[in-house]
C-alpha positions as CSV (number, residue, x, y, z in Angstrom):
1,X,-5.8,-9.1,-23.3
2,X,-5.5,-11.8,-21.0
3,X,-2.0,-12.1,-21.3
4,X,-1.4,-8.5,-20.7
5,X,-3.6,-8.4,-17.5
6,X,-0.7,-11.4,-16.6
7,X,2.5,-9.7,-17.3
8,X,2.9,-8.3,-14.1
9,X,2.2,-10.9,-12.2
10,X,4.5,-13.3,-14.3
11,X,7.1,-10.8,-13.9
12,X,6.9,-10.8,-10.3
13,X,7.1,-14.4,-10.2
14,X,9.9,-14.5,-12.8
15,X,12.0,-12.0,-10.6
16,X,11.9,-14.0,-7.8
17,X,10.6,-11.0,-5.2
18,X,8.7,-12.3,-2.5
19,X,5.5,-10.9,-2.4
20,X,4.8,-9.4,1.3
21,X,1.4,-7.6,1.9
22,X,-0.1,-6.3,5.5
23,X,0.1,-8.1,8.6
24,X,-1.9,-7.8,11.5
25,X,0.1,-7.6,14.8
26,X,-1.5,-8.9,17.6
27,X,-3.1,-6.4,20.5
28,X,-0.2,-8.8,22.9
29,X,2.4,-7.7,20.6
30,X,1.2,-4.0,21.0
31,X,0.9,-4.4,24.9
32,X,4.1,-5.4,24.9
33,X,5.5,-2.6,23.4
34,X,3.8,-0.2,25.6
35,X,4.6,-2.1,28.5
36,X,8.0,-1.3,28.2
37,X,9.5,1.7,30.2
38,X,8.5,4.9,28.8
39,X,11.9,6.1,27.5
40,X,12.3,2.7,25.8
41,X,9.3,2.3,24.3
42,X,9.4,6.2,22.7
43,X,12.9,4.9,21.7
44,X,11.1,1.4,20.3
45,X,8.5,3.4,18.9
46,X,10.4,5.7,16.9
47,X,12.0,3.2,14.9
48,X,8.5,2.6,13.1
49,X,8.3,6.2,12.0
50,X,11.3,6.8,9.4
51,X,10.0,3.6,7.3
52,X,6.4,4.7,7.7
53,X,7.5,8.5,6.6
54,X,9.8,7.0,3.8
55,X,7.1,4.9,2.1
56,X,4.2,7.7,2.6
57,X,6.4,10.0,0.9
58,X,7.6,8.3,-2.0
59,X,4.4,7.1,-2.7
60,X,2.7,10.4,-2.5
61,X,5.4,11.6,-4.4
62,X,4.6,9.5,-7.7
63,X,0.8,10.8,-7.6
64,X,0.1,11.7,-11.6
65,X,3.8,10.9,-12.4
66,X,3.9,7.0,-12.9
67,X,5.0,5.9,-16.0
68,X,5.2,8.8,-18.1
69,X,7.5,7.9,-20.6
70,X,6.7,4.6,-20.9
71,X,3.3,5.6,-22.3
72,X,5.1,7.3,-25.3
73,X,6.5,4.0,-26.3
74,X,3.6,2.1,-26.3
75,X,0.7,0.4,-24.1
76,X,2.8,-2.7,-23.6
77,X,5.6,-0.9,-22.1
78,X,3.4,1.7,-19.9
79,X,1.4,-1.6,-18.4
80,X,4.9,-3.6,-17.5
81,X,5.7,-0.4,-16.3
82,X,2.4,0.2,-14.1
83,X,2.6,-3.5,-13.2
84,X,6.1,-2.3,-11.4
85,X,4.8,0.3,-10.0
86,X,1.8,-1.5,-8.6
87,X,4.1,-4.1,-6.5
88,X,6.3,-0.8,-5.4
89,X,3.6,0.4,-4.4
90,X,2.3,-2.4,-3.1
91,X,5.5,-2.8,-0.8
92,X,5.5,0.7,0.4
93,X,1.7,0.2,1.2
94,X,3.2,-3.1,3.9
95,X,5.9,-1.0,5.4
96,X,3.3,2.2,6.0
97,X,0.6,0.0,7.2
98,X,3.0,-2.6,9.4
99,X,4.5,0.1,11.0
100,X,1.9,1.7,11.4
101,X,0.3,-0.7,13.9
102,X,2.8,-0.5,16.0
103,X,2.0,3.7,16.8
104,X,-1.4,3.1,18.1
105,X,-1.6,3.7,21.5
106,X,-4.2,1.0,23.0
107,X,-5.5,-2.2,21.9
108,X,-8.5,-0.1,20.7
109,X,-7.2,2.1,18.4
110,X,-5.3,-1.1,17.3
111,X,-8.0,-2.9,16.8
112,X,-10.1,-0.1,14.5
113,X,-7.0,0.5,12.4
114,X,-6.9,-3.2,11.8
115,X,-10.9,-3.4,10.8
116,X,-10.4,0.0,8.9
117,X,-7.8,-2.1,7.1
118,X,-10.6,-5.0,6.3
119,X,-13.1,-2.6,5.3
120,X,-10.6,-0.9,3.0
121,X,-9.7,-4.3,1.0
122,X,-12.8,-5.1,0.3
123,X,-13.6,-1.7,-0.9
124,X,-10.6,-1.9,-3.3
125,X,-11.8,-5.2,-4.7
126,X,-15.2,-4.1,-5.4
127,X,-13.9,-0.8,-7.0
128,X,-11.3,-3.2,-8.7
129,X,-14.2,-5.4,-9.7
130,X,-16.0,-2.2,-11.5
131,X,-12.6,-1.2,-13.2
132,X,-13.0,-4.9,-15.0
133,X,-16.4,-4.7,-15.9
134,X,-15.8,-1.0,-17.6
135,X,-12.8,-2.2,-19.6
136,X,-13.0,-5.8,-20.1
137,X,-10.9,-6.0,-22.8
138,X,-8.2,-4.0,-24.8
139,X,-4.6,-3.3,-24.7
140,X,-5.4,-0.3,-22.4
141,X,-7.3,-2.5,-19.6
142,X,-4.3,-2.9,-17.6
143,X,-2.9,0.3,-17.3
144,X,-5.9,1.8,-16.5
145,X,-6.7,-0.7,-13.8
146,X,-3.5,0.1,-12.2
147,X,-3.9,3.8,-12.3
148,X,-7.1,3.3,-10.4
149,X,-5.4,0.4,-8.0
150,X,-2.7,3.1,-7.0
151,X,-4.7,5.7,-6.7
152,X,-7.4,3.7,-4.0
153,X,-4.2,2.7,-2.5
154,X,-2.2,6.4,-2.6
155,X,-6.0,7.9,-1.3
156,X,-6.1,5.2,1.6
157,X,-2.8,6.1,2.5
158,X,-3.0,9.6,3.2
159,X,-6.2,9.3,5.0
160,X,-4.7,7.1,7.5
161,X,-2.0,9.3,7.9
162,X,-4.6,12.3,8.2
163,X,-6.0,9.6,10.7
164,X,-3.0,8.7,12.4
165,X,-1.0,12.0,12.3
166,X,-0.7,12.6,16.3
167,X,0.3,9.1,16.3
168,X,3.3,9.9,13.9
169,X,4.2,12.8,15.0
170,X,4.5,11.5,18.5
């Protein structure tokens, strides 16, 4: 068991891709940005959006169809697969949420996306947490934890978008 729940993670570190998650920009960072005259920072601004819109929709676009034909060839192929697509996911879940920050339109609304963002993690790790207790052990642990990791983090994505929306489409 213990070496299943690994093989993603050894995988990632095998391949060599570096591991990027979320970061914070800074409410200066955003000022500056909005500081800027007003055609430049629309222009500025919409170079946030297509990335945003790319990893929203191919992330919403896998919802119920990760993996499937791995699973016919058995649980050790379907959880290296789900591993993969937890750390695709995972990057697409950076590029939304980076970008994001930077289509708020005060320090405010900045600053609540950010502490939505807090709030979120730790919810994730506590229904993470729960996952392990239910299915401590077995070959099917790790797949099933990572069908409920992307779909906290495919649900948290469209509610910020729902959120956000006049934001992106501005």
């Amino acid at each position: 068991m213990k070496c299943l729940v690994l093989l993603p993670f050894a995988f990632a570190v095998i391949s060599g891709q570096a591991q990027t998650g979320p970061q914070n920009i800074s409410s200066a960072q955003l000022q500056a940005l909005l500081d800027l005259p007003l055609d430049q920072a629309i222009q500025r601004r919409d170079t946030y959006k297509e990335p945003l819109r790319a990893a929203y929709a191919r992330q919403i676009a896998l919802i119920g169809k990760d993996c499937q034909t791995e699973a016919a060839q058995g649980q050790q192929t379907y959880n290296i697969c789900m591993g993969r697509a937890d750390e695709e996911a995972d990057r697409d879940y950076a590029t939304f949420y980076n970008n994001l920050q930077w289509l708020c339109h005060d320090e405010e609304q900045l600053k609540t996306l950010q502490s939505s963002q807090t709030t979120w993690k730790a919810y994730r790790e506590s229904a993470l947490d729960a996952v392990h207790a239910a299915w401590s052990s077995g070959t099917g642990a790790p797949g099933f934890a990572s069908e409920v990791y992307l779909t906290l983090l495919r649900d948290n994505m469209r509610e910020l978008y729902q959120i956000y929306g006049l934001n992106i489409s501005q």
